[in-house]
C-alpha atoms as an extended CHARMM CRD file, in Angstrom:
* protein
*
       282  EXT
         1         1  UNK       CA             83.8930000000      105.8530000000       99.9090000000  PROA      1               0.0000000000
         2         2  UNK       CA             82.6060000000      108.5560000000      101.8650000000  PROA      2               0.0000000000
         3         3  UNK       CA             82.2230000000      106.9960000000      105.3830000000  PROA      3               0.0000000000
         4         4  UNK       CA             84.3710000000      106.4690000000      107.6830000000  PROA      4               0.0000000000
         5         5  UNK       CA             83.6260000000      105.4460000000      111.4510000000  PROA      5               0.0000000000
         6         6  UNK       CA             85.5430000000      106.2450000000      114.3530000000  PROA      6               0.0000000000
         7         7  UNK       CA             85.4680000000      103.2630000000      116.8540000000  PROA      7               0.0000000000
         8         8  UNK       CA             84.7410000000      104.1630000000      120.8160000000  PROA      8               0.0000000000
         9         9  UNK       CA             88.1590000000      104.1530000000      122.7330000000  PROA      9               0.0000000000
        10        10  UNK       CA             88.4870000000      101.6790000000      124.8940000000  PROA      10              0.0000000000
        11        11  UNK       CA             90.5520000000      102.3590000000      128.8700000000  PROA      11              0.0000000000
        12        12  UNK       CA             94.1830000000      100.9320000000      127.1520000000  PROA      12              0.0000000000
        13        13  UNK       CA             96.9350000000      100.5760000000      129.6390000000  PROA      13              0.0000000000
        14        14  UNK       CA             99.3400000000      103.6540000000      129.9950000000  PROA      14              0.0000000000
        15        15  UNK       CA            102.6310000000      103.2100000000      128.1880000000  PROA      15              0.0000000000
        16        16  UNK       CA            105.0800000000      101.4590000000      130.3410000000  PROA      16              0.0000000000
        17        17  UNK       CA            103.7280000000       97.5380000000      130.2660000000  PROA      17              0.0000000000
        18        18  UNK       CA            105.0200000000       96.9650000000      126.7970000000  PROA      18              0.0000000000
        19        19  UNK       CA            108.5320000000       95.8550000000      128.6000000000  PROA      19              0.0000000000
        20        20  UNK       CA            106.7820000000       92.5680000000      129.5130000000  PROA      20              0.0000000000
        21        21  UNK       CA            109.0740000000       90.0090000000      128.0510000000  PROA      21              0.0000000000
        22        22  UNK       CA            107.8290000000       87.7670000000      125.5100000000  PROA      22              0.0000000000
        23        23  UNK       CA            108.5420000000       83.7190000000      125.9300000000  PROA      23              0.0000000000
        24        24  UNK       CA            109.8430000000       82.0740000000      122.8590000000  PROA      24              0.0000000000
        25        25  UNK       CA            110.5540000000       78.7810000000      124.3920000000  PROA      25              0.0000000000
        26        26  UNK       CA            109.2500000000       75.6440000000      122.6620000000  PROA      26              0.0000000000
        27        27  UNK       CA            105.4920000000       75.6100000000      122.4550000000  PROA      27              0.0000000000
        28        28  UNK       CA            102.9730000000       72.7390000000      122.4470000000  PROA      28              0.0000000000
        29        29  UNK       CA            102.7480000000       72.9040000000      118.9770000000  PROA      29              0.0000000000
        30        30  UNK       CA            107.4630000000       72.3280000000      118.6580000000  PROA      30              0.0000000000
        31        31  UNK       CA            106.4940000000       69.1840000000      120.8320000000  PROA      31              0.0000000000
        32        32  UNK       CA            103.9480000000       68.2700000000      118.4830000000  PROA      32              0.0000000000
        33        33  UNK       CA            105.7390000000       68.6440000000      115.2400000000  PROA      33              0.0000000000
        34        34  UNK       CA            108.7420000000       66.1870000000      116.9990000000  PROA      34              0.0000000000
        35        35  UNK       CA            106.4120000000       63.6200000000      118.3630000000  PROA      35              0.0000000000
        36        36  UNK       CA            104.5750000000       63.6450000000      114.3670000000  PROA      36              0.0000000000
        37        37  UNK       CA            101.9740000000       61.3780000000      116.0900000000  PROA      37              0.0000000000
        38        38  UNK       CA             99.6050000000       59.7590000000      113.7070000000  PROA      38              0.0000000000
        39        39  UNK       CA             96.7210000000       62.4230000000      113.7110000000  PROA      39              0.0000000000
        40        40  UNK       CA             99.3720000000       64.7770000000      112.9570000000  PROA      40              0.0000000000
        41        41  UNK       CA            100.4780000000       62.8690000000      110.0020000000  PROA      41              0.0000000000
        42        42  UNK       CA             97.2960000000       62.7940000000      108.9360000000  PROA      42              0.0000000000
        43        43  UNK       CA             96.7300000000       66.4640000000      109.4240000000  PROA      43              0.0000000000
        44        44  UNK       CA             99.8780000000       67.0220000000      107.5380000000  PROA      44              0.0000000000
        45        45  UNK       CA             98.4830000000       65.1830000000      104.7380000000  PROA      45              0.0000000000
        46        46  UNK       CA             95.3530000000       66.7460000000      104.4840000000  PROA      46              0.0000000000
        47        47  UNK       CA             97.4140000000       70.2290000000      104.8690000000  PROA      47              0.0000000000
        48        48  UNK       CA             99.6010000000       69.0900000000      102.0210000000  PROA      48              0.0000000000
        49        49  UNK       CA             96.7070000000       68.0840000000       99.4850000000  PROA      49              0.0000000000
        50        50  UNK       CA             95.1780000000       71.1270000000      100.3570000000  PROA      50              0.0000000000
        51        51  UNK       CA             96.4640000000       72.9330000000       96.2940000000  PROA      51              0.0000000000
        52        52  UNK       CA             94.7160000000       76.3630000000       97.6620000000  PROA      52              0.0000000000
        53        53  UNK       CA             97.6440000000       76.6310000000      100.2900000000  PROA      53              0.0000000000
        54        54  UNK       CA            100.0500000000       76.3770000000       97.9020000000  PROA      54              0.0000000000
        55        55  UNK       CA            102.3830000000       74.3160000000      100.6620000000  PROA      55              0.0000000000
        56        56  UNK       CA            105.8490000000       75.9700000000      100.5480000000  PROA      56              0.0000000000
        57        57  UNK       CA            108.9480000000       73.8590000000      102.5300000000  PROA      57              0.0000000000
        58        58  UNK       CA            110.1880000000       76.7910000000      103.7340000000  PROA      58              0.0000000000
        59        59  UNK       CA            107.1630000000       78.2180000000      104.8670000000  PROA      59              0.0000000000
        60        60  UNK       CA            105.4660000000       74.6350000000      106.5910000000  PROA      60              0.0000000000
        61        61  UNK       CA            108.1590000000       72.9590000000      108.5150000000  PROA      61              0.0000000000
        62        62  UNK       CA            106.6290000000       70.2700000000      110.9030000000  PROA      62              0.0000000000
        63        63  UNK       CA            106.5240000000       72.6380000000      113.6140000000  PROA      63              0.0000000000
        64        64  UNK       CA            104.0260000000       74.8940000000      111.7130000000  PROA      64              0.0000000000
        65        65  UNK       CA            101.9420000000       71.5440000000      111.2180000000  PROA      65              0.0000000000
        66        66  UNK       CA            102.0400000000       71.4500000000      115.0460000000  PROA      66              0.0000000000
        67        67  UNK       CA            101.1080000000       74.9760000000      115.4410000000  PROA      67              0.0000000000
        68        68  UNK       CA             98.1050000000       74.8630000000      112.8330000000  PROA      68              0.0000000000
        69        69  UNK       CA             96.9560000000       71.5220000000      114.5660000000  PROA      69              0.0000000000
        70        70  UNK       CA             97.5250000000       72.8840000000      117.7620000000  PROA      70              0.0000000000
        71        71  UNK       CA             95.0890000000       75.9200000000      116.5340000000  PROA      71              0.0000000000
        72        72  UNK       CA             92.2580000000       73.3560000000      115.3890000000  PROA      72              0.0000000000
        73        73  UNK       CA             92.1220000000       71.6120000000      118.4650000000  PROA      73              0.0000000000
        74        74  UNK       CA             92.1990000000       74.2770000000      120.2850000000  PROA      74              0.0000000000
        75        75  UNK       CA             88.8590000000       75.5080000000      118.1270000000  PROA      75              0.0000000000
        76        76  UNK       CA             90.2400000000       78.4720000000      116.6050000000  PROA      76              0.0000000000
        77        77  UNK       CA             90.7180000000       76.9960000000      112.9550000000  PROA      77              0.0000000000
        78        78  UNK       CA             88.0250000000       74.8100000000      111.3250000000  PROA      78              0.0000000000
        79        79  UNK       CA             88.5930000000       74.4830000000      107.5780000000  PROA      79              0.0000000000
        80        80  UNK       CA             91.4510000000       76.2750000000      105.9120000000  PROA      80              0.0000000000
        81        81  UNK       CA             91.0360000000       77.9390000000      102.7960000000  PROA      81              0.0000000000
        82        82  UNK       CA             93.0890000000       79.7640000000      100.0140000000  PROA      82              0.0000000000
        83        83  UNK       CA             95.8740000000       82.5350000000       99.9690000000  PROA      83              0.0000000000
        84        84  UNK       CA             95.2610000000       86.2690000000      100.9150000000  PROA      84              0.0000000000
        85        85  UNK       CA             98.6050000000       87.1280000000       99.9400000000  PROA      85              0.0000000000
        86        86  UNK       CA            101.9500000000       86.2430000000       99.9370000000  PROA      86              0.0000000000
        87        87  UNK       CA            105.4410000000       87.8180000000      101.0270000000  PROA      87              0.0000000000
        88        88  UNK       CA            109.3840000000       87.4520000000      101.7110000000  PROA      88              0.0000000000
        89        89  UNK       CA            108.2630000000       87.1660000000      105.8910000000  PROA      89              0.0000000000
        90        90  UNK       CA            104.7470000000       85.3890000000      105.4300000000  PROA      90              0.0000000000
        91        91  UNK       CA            101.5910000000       84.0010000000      103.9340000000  PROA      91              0.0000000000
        92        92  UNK       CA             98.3650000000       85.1250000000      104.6670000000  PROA      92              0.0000000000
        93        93  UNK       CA             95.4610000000       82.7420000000      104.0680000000  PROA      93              0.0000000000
        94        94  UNK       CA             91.7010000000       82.5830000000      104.4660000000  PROA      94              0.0000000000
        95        95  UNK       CA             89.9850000000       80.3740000000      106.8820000000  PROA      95              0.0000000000
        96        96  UNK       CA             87.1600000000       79.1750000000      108.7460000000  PROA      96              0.0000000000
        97        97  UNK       CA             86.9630000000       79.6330000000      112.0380000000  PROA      97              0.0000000000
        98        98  UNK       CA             84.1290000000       78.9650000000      115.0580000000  PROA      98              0.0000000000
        99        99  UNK       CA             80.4040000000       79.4620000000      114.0230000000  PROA      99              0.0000000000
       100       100  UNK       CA             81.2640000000       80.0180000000      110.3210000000  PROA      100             0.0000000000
       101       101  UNK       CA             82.8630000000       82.8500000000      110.6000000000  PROA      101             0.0000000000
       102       102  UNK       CA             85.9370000000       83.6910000000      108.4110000000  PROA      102             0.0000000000
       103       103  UNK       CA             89.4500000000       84.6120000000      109.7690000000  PROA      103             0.0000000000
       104       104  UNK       CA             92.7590000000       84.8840000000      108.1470000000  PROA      104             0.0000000000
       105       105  UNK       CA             95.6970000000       83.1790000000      109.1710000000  PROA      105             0.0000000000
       106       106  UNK       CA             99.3490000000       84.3050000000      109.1180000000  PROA      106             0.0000000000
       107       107  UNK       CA            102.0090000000       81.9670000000      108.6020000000  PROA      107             0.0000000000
       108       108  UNK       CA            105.6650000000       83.7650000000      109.1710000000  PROA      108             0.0000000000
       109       109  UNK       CA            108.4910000000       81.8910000000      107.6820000000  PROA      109             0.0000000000
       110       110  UNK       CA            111.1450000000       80.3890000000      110.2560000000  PROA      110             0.0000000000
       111       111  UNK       CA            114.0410000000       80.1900000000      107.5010000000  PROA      111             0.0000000000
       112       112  UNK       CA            112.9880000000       82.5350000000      105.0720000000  PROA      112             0.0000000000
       113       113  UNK       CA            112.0960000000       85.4400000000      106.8860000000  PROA      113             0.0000000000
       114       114  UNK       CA            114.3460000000       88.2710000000      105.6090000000  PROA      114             0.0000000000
       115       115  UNK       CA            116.1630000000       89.1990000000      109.6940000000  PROA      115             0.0000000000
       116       116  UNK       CA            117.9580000000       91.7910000000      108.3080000000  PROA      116             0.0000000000
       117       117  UNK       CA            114.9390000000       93.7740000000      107.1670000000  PROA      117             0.0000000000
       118       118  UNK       CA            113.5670000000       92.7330000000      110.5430000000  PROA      118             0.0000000000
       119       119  UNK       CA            116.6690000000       94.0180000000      112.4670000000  PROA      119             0.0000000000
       120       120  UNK       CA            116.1120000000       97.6960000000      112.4670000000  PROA      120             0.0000000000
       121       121  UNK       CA            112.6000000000       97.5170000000      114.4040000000  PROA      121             0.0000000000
       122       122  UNK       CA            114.5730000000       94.6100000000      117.3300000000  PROA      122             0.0000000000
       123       123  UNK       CA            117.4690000000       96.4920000000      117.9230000000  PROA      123             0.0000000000
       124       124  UNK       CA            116.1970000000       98.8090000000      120.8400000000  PROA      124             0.0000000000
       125       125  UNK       CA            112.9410000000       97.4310000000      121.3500000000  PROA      125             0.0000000000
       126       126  UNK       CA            112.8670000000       96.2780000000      125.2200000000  PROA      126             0.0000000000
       127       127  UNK       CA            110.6320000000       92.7530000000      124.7200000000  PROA      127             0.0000000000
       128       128  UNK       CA            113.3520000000       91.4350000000      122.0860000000  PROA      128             0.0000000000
       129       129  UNK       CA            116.0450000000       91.9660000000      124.7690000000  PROA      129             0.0000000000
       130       130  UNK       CA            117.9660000000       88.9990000000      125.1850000000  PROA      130             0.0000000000
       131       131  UNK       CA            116.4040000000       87.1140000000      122.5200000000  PROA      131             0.0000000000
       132       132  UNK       CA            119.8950000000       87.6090000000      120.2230000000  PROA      132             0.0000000000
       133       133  UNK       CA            120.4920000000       86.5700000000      117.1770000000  PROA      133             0.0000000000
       134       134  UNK       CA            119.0250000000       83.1230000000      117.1450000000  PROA      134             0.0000000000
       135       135  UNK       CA            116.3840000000       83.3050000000      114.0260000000  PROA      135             0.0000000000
       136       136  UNK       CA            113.4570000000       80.9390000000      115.2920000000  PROA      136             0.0000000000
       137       137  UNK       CA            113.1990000000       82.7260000000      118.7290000000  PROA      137             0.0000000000
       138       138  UNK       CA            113.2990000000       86.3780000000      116.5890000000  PROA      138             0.0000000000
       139       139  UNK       CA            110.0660000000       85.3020000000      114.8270000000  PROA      139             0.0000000000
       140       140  UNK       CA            108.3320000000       83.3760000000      117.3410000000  PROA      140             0.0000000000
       141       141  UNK       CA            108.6560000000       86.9890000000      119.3660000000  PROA      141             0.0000000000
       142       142  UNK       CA            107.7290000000       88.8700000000      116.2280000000  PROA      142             0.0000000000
       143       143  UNK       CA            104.6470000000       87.2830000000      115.4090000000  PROA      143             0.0000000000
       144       144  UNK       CA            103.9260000000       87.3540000000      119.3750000000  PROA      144             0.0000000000
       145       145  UNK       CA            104.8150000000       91.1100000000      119.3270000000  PROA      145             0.0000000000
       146       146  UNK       CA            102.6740000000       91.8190000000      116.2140000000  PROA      146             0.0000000000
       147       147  UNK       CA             99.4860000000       89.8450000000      118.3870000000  PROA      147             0.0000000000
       148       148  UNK       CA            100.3260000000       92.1420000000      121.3510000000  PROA      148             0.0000000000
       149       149  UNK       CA            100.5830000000       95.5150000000      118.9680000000  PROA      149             0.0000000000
       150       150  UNK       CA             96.9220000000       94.7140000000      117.2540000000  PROA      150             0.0000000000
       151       151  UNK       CA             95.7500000000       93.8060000000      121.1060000000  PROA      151             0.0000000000
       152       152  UNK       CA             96.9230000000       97.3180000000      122.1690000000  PROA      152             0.0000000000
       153       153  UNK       CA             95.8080000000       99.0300000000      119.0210000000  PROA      153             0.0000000000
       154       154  UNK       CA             92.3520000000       98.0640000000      119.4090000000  PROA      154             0.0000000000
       155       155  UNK       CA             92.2080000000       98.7400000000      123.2760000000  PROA      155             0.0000000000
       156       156  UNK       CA             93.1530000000      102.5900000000      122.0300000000  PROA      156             0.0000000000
       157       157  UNK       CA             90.2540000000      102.5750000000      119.6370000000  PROA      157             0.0000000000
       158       158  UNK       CA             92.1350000000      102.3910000000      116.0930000000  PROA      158             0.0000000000
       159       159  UNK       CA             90.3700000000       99.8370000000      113.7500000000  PROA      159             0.0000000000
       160       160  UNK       CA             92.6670000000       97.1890000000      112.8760000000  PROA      160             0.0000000000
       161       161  UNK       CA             92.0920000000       93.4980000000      112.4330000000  PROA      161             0.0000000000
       162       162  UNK       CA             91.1250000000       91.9460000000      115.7080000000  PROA      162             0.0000000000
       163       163  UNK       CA             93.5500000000       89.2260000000      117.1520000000  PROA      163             0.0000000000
       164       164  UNK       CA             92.1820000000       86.0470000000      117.6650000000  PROA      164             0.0000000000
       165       165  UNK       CA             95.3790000000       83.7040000000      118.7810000000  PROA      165             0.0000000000
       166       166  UNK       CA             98.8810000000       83.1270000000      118.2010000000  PROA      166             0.0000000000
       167       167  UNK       CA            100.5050000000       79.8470000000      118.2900000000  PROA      167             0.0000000000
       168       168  UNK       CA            104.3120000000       79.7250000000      117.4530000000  PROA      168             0.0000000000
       169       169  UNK       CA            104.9350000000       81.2520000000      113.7860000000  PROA      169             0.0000000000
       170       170  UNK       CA            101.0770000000       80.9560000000      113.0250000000  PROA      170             0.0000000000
       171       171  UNK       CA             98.6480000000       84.0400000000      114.0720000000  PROA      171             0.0000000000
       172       172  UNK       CA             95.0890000000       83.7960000000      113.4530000000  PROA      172             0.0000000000
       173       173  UNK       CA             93.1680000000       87.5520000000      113.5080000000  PROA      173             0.0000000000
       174       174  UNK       CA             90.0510000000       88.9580000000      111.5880000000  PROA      174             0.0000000000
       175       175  UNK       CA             89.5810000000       88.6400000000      108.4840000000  PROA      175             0.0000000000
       176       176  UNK       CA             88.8090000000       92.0310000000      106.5820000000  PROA      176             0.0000000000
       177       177  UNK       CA             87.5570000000       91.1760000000      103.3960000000  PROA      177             0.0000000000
       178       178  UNK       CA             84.0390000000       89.8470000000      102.0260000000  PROA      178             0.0000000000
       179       179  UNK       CA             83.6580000000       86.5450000000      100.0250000000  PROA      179             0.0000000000
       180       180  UNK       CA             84.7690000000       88.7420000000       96.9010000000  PROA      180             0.0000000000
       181       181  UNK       CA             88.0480000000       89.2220000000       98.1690000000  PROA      181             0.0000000000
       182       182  UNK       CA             90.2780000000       90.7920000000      100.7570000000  PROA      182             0.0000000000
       183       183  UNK       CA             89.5040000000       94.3590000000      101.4510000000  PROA      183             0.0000000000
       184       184  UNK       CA             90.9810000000       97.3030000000       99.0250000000  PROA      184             0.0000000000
       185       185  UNK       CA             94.2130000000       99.3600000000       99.8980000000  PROA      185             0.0000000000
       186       186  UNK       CA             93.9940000000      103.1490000000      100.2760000000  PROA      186             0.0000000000
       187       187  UNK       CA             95.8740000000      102.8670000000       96.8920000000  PROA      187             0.0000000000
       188       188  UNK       CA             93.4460000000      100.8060000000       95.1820000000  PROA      188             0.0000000000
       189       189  UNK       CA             91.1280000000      102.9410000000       95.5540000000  PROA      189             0.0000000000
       190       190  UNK       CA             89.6290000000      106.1050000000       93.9010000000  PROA      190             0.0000000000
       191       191  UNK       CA             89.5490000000      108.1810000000       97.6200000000  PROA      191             0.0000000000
       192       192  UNK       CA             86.4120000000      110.2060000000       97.4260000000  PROA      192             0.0000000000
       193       193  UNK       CA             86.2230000000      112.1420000000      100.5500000000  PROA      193             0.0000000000
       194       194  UNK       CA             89.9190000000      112.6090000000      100.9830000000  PROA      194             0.0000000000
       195       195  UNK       CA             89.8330000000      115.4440000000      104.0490000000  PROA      195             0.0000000000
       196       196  UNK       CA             87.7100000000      112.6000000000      106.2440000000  PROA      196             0.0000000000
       197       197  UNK       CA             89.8930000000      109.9150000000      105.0610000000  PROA      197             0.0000000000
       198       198  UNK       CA             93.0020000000      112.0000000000      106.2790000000  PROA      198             0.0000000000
       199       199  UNK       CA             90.9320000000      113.0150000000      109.6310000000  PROA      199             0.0000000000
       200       200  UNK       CA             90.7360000000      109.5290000000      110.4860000000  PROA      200             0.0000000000
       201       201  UNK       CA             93.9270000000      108.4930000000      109.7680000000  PROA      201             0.0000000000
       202       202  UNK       CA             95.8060000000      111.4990000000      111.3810000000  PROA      202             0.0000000000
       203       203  UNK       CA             93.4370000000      110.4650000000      114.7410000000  PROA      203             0.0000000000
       204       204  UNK       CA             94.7370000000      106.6490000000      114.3230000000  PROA      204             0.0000000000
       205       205  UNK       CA             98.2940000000      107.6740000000      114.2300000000  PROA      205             0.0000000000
       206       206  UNK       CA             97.8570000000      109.9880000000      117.6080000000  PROA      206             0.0000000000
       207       207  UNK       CA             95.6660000000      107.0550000000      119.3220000000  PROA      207             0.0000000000
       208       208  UNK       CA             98.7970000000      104.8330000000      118.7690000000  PROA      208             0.0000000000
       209       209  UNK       CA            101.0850000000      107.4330000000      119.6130000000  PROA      209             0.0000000000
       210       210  UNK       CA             99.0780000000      107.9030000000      123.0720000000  PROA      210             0.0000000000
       211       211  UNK       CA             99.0650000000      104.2490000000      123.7070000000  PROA      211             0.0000000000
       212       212  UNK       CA            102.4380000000      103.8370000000      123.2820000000  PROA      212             0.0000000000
       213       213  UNK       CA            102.8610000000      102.5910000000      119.3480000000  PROA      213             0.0000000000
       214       214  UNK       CA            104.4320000000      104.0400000000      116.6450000000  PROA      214             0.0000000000
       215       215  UNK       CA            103.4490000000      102.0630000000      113.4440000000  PROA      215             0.0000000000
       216       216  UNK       CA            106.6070000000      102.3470000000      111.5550000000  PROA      216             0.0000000000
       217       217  UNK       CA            106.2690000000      101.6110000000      107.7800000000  PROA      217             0.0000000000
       218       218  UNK       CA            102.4990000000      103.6350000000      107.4860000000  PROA      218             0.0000000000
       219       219  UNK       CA            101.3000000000      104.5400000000      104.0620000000  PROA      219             0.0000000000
       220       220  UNK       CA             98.3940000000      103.9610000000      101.3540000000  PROA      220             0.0000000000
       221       221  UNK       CA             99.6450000000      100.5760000000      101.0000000000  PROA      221             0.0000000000
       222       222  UNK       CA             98.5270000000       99.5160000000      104.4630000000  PROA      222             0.0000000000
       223       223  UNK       CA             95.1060000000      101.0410000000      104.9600000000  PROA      223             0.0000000000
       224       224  UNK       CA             92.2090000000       99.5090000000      103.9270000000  PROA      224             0.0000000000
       225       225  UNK       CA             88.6400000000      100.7430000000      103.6090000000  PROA      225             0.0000000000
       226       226  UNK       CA             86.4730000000       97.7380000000      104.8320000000  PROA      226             0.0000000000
       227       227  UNK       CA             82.3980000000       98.5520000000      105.3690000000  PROA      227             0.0000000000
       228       228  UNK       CA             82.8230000000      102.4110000000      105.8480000000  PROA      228             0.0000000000
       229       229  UNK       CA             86.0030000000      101.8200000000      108.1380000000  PROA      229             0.0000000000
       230       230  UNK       CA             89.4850000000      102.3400000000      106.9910000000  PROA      230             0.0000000000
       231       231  UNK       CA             91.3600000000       99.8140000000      108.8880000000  PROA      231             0.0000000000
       232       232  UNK       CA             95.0380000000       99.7050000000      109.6560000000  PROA      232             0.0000000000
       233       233  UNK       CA             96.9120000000       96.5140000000      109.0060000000  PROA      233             0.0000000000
       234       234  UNK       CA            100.2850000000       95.0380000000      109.1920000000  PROA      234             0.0000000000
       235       235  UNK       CA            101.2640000000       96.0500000000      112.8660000000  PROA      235             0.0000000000
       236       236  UNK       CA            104.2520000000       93.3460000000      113.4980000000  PROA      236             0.0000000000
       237       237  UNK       CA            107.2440000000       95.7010000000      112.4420000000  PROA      237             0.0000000000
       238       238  UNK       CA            105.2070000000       98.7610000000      115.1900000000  PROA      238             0.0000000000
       239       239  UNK       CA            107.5160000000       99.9280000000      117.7330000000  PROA      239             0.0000000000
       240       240  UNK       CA            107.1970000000      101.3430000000      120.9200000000  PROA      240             0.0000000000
       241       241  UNK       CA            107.5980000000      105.1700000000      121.3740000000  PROA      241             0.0000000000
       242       242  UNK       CA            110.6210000000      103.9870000000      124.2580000000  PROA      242             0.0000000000
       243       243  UNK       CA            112.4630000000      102.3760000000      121.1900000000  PROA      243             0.0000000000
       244       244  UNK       CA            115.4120000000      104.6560000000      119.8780000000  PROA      244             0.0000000000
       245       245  UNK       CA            114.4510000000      104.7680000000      116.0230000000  PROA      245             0.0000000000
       246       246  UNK       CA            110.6450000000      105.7540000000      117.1440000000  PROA      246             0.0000000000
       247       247  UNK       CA            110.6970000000      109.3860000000      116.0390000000  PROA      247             0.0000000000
       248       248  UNK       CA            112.5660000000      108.4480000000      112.9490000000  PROA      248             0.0000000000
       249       249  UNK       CA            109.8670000000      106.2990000000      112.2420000000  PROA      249             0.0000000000
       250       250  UNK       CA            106.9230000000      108.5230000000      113.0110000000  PROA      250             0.0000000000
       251       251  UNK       CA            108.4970000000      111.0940000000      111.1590000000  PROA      251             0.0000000000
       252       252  UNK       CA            108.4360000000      108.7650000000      108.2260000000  PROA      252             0.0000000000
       253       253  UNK       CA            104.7410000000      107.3980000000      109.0200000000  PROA      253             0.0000000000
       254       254  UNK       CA            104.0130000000      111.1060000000      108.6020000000  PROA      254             0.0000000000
       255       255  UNK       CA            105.8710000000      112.0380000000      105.7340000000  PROA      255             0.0000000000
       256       256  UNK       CA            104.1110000000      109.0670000000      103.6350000000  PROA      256             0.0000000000
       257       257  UNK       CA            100.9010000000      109.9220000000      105.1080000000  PROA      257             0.0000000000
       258       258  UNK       CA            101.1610000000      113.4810000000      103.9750000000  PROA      258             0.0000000000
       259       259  UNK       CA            102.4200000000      112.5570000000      100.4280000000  PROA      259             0.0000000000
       260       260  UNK       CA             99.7690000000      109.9530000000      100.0340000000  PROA      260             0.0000000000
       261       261  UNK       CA             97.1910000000      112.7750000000      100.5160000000  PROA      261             0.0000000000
       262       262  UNK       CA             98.9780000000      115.7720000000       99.0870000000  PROA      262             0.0000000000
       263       263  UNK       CA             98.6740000000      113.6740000000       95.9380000000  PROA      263             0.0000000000
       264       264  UNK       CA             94.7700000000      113.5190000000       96.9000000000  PROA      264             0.0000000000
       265       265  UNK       CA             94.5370000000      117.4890000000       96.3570000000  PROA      265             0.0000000000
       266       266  UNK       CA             95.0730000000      118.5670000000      100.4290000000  PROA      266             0.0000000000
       267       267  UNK       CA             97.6400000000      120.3250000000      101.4380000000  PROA      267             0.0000000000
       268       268  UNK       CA             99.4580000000      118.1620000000      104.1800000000  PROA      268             0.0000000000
       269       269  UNK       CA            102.2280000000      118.9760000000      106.1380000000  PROA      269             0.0000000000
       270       270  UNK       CA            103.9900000000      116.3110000000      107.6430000000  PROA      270             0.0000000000
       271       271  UNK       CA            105.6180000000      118.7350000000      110.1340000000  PROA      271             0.0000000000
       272       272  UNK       CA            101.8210000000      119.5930000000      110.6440000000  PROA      272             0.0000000000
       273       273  UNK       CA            100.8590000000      116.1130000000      110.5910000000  PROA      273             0.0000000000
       274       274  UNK       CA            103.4160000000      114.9130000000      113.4760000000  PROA      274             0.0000000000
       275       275  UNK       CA            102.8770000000      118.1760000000      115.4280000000  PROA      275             0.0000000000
       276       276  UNK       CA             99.1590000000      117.0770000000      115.4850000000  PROA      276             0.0000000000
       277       277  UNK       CA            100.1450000000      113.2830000000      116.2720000000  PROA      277             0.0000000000
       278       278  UNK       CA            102.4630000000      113.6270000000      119.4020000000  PROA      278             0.0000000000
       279       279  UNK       CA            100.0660000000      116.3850000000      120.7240000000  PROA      279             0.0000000000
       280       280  UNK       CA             97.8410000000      114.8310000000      123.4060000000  PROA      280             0.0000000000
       281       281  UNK       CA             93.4600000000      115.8440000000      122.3890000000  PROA      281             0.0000000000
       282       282  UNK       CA             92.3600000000      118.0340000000      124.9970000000  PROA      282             0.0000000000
């Protein structure tokens, strides 16, 4: 694990359009999942056979049958395949999507998601405003948010899975893994160029920062080193730098960061660390 490529930067819009308000009204795929037409019952069925899903109730309510129906017809989804992972706000699972290629696709929970964990990254941040406390609309802007943050990511050249579409509690984005399995975690790993590793990731964190993201829960457990990238994942909880708690968070992006590769043998500052992240590159 010794290389690790920088991606060109792309022209990302300045930090100000991230105030755009995201719609959470009923979607195609809520009007589907009422109607339950008969292709959808059949869809449902085939869903529900499918024992590498591992169907949970309270993750697969019939609008998330409209949503993933609405994604196959809309030719993002092909075949569905078997579970990436699994956690208290979502499922991740493997599929196929056009020409053979193989995507993963993120199922948030509407009644299981854990809003309290969820609160402290919506209170403050301008595109929830107004959304309240109602727990469907809070996810269906999540999961819209976390499309937008990987959208905006990419534009500001950090390497994280590309977004492919979002329908209601369902995202479908890039898979990074091979057929042997998903890609490994910073952590997973034995890390054997650690001052590159900690160049790149250092860069990532100030690309976000100049586009306008702050990541918010960053550490070895959310880095992945996928054909001589590292690639950033799990960007739904990322805030904007306008959001109150957004120092308090990069301070504690950069204090795991640091940790992560003190333990590595460098020695890290995270003082250092966020000095070098909120400092625009000459």
């Amino acid at each position: 694990m010794t290389e690790y490529g920088f991606l060109d930067t792309d022209e990302a819009d300045a930090p100000g359009d991230e105030f755009e308000e995201i719609d959470v009204e009923d979607t195609a795929a809520d009007i589907a999942g009422r109607v339950a037409d008969r292709e959808l019952n059949e869809f449902r069925k085939r869903i529900t056979d499918n024992e590498g899903l591992k169907v949970e109730d309270s993750v697969f309510d019939d609008a998330t049958y409209g949503a993933l129906y609405k994604l196959v017809q809309d030719g993002h989804v092909v075949a569905f395949g078997g579970p990436i992972s699994t956690g208290k706000e979502a499922n991740v699972y493997t599929a196929l999507g056009p020409g053979e290629t193989e995507v993963a696709v993120k199922v948030y929970r509407i009644n299981a998601s854990d809003f309290v964990d969820m609160r402290e990254y919506l209170d403050g941040d301008p595109r929830f405003r107004g959304i309240g406390s109602d727990k469907k609309k809070v996810v269906l802007a999540w999961v819209r948010k976390e499309f937008a943050n990987l959208s905006r990511a990419g534009e500001a050249g950090v390497r994280v899975p590309e977004p492919i579409a979002v329908e209601r509690n369902v995202l479908v984005m890039e898979y990074i893994g091979t057929e042997a399995g998903r890609a490994k975690r910073l952590s997973e790993v034995d890390v054997e160029n650690p001052e590159t590793a900690y160049e790149v990731v250092r860069e990532y964190m100030r690309r976000l920062h100049t586009a306008g993201l702050v990541h918010g829960d960053l550490s070895e457990f959310n880095v992945v080193f996928h054909e001589g990238q590292l690639v950033v994942l799990d960007m739904g909880q990322a805030v904007t730098v306008h959001h109150p708690n957004a120092r308090e968070f990069l301070e504690r992006d950069c204090a795991n960061v640091a940790a992560f590769f003190g333990r590595q043998g460098l020695e890290v500052s995270p003082d250092d660390l966020l000095e070098f992240v909120t400092t625009d590159d000459e």
